[in-house]
N, C-alpha and C positions, 0 to 999 in steps of 0.2 A: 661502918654502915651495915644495918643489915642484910644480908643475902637475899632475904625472902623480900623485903623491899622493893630493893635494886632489881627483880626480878620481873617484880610488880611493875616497876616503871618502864623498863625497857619493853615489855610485851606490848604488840600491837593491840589496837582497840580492838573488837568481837565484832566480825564478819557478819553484817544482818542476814537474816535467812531467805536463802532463794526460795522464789516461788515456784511451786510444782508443774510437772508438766501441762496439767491439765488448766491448772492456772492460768499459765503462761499462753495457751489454745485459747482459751477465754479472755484472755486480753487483747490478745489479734483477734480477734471474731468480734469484741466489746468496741464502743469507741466511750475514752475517758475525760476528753473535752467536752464543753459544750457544743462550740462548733462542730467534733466530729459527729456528736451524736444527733445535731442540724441536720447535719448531709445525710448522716446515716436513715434518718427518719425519711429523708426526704426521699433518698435513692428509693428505698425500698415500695415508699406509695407510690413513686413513679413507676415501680415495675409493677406495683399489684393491680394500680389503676389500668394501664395498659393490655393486662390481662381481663381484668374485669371488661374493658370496653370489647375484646376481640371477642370475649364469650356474650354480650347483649348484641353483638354483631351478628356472629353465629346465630342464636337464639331468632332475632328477628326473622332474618333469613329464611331460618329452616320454620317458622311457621307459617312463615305468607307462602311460601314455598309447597308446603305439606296441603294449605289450601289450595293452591293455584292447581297441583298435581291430581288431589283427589276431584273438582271439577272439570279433569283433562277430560276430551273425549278419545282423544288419540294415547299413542304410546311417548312418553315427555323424553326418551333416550331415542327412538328411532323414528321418529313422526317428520317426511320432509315437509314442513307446510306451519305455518303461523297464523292464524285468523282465529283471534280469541275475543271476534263480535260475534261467532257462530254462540244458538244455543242447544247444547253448550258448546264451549269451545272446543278448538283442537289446536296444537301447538304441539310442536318438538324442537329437540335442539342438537341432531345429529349434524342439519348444514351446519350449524354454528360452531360448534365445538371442532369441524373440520377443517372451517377456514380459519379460524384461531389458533390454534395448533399448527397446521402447514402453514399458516403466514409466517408467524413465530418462529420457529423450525428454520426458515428458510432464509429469513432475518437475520436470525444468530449465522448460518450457515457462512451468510457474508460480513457481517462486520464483525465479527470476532477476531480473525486472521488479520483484517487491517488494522484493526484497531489494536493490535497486538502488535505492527508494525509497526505502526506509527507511532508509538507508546516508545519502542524501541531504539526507534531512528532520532528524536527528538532527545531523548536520554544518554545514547552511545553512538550516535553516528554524526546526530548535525550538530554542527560549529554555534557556539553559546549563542551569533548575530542568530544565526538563522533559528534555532531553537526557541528562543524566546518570544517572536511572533506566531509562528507555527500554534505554539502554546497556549499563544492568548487567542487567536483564530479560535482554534478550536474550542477553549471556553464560553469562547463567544455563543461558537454554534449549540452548547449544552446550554443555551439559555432563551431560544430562540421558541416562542410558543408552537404550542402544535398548530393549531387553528392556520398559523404560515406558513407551515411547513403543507399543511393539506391543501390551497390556495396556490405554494408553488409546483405540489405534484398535480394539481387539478391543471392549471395554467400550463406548464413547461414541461413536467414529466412525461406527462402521459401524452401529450402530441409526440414526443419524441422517441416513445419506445416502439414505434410500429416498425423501424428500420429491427431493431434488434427483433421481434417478435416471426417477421420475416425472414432473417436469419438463421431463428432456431427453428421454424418451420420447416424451410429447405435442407436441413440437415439431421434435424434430431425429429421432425416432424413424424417419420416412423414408430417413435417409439409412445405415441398417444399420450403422452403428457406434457409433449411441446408442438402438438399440433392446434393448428391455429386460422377459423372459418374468413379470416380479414373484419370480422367486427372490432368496436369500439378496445382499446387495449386497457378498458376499466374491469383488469382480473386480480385472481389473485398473486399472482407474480409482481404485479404493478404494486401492490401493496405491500409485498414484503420486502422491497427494493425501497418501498417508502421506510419503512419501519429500519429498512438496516442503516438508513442514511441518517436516521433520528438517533438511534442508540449510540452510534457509533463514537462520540462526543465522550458519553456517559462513560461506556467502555474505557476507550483511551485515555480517560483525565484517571480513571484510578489507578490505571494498570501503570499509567506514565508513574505515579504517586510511588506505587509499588516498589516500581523497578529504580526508583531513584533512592530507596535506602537497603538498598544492597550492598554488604560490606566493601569498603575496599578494599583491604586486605581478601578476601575472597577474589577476584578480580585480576590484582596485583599475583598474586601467589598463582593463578593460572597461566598469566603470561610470562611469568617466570620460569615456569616447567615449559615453555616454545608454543602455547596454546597461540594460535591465530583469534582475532577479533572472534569472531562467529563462534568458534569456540569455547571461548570465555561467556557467549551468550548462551550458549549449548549446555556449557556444564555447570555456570555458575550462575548465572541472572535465571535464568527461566524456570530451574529448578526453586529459585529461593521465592519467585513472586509467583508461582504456581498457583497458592490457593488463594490472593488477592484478585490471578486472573479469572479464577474461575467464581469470587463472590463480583467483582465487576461484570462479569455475563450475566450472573444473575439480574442484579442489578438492570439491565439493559433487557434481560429477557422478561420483566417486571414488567417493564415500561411496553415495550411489545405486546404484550399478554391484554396490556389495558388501554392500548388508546385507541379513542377514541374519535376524536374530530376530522383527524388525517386519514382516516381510513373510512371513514363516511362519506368525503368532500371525494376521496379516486374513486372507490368502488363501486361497482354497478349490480346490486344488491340480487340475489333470487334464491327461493329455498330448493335449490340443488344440488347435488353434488357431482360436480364438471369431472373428470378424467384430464381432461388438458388443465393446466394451470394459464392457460395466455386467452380462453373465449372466457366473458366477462359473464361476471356471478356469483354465486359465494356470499359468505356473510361471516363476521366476528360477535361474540356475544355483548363487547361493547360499544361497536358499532347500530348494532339490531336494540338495545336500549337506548342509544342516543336519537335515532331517526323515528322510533316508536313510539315514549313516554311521552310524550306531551300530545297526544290524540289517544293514549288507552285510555279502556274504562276501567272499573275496578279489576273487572278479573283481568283484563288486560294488566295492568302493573303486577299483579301479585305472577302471572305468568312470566315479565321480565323480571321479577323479584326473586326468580325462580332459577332462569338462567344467570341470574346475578350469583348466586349459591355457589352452584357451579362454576363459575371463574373463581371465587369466591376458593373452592376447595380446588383446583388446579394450582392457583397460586401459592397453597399452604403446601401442597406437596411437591412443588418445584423446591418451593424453597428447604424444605427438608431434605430432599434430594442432595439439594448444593452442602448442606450442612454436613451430610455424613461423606461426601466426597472429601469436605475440605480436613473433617478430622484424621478420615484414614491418609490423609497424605499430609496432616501434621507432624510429620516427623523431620521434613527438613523445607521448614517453610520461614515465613520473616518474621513469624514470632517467636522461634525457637532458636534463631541464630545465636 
């Protein structure tokens, strides 16, 4: 037999040619089904539409807005007073943006740390019996409309807060931001106790979410080295759902930022701005558009079309805020594990 035959036969068949780098980049970037190129179509108008609608959002905004401002008579940043039947009008939005802000502020202030507990205790402390209703309670409670929630601080809260309002009077009452004349306790502290009792829900169900796919082995391997419980919370849980808890405050500081109905039905509205947080007064910009639009006239809307803007762009730089927090402390968080 020949050599050069036998040679021929035994050799493997011819290696097809790899495709190049840049190929192969192009292939993961590409989708080569139909279906994938379905979804792909699909994702991508879902982001562009979304984009498109934030910028017709914007747009509107800023031009009823630009109206509303250039018919101000007053200053639209420092003006305390809203009466835009005057001709022309005057309006500002310094009360508003003060009680929005400090309610907010003060909101997170309190249920962030519970909610951070309770997220905790349900995940690493309580017994599967008692975790499991706790669980659903509280899902409960993130589903409970506002409107009842404003109803039950109208009803039950706010009779109840005058012992506590007295309290801080006789104690911290010195320091002029827990002093308190004995009127009605429809302030802003009323509100932001409203608001933290509301988020709190929101908060806890993601942070619980969070903290429940925390490795084991992370965990395991702590108590190994003689870490104590709290310890293993300390070095290894809180660390890893760090930036979950901090997109769940957002989330809750979102909700804060914007409601509406429960903070109309407590609060006892006036364009002032109190020093004490406990004598009633204050306003939020979604409050001040809820109890307002349906008796403005045209420059009246375009005036709350105006502070709408402005919550409008608080919101957008909260949430940019949270963003660059959560990347710079991507380095040892739950999508990195």
């Amino acid at each position: 037999m020949d050599i050069t035959t036998q040679t021929a036969d035994d050799a493997s068949p011819p290696t097809p040619p790899q495709p190049s780098v840049a190929e192969q980049k192009r292939n993961a970037r590409g989708a080569t089904r139909v279906g994938d190129r379905v979804f792909l179509g699909l994702s991508r108008g879902s982001g562009i539409l979304l984009l498109v609608l934030m910028a017709a959002i914007a747009v509107f905004l800023t031009y009823r807005a630009v109206l509303a401002i250039n018919r101000d008579h007053g200053n639209f940043l420092t003006t305390f007073e809203w009466n835009t039947n005057l001709i022309p009008p005057s309006f500002g939005i310094a009360v508003l943006a003060f009680g929005t802000i400090v309610s907010s502020i003060i909101a997170m202030a309190i249920a962030v740390p519970i909610s951070v507990a309770i997220a905790l205790f349900i995940t690493h402390y309580a017994p599967r019996r008692l975790a499991g209703p706790v669980a659903y309670v509280i899902d409960l409670l993130a589903a409970v409309p506002s409107i009842v929630y404003g109803l039950w601080g109208g009803l039950v809260l706010v009779p109840h807060m005058t012992g506590l309002f007295s309290w801080l009077n006789d104690y911290f009452g010195w320091t002029g931001i827990f002093s308190w004349d004995g009127g009605a306790p429809r302030s802003i502290l009323t509100v932001s106790i409203l608001l933290a009792i509301m988020i709190l829900p929101v908060i806890t169900n993601v942070s619980r979410e969070v903290f429940r796919q925390v490795p084991q082995m992370h965990e395991e391997a702590a108590l190994a080295l003689g870490a104590t419980r709290w310890e293993v919370i300390r070095m290894a849980v809180l660390p890893f759902g760090r930036s979950g808890v901090i997109s769940a405050s957002m989330l809750g500081l979102g909700r804060a930022l914007g409601e509406t109905m429960a903070v109309a039905t407590v609060l006892s509205p006036d364009f002032d701005i109190h020093a004490s947080l406990l004598n009633p007064g204050g306003g939020t910009f979604a409050q001040n558009i809820a109890s307002k639009f349906g008796e403005a006239t045209s420059d009246g809307r375009d005036a709350l079309i105006a502070s709408g803007l402005v919550l409008f762009v608080i919101t957008l730089l909260v949430n940019g805020a949270a963003r660059i927090i959560i990347q710079r402390r991507a380095e040892y968080s739950g999508a990195n594990a």
